[in-house]
C-alpha positions in Angstrom: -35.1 -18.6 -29.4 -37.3 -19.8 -31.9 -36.6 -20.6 -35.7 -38.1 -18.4 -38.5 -38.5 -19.5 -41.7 -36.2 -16.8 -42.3 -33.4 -18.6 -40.7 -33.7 -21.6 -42.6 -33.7 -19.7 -46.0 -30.2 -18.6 -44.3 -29.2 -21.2 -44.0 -29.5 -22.9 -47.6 -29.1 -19.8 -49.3 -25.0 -20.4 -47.0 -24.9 -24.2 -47.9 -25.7 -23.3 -51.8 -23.3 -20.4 -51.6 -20.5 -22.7 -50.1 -20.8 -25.6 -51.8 -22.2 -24.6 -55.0 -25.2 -26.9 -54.9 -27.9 -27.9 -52.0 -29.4 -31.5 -52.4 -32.8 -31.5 -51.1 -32.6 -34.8 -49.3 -29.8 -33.4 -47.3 -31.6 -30.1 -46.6 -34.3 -31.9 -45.6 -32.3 -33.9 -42.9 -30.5 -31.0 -42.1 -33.7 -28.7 -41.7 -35.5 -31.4 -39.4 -32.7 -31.8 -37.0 -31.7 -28.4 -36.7 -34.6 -26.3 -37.4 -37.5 -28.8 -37.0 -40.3 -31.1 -38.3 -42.6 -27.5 -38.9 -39.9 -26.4 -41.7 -40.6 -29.7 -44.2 -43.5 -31.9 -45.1 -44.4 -35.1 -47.6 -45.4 -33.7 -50.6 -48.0 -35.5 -53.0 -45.7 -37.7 -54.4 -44.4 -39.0 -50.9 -41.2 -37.2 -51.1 -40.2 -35.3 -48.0 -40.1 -31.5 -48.9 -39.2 -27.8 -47.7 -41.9 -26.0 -46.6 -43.1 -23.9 -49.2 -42.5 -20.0 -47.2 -39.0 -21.4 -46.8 -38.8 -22.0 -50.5 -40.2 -18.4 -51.2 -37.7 -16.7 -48.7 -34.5 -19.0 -49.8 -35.6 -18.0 -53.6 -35.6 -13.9 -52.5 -32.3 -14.6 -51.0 -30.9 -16.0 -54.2 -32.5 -13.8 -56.3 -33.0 -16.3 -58.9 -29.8 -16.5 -59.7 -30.0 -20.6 -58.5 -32.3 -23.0 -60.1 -33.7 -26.3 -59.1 -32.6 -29.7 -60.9 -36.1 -31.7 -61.2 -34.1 -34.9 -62.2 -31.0 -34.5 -59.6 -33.1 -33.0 -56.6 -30.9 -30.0 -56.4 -30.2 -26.6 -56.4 -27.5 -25.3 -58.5 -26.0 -21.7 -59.6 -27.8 -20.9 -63.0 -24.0 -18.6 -63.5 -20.7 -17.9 -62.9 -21.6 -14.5 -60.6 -22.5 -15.7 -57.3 -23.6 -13.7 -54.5 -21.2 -12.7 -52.4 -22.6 -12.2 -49.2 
């Protein structure tokens, strides 16, 4: 069976909710070896990067209650109250 970008969203939106925080360059590797090269890409500034639908779906999942760290690469829980699902 074929991934969705759904399942991937899943997927971080479980590492996040587990851990507490979801490093992108461990996503990344995670997402290409499980998932697949169609789920990331090298974004403008030659980083390796989530594909942008997946980034949209993981954000609905989170309901903006995570935020992204542009210093540490990361995802983080912006409060105490955490989803949980």
């Amino acid at each position: 069976m074929e991934k969705t970008t759904e399942d991937v969203a899943e997927w971080m939106f479980q590492e996040l909710r587990n851990a507490g925080v979801l490093y992108q360059t461990d996503a990344v590797n995670h997402i290409k070896s499980e998932f697949g090269d169609r789920f990331v890409y090298v974004n403008d500034k030659g980083h390796a990067s989530i594909d942008k639908d997946v980034k949209k779906a993981f954000k609905k999942l989170h309901g903006g209650k995570a935020a992204w760290d542009r210093d540490a690469f990361y995802w983080g829980w912006t409060s105490a109250i955490v989803d949980p699902r």
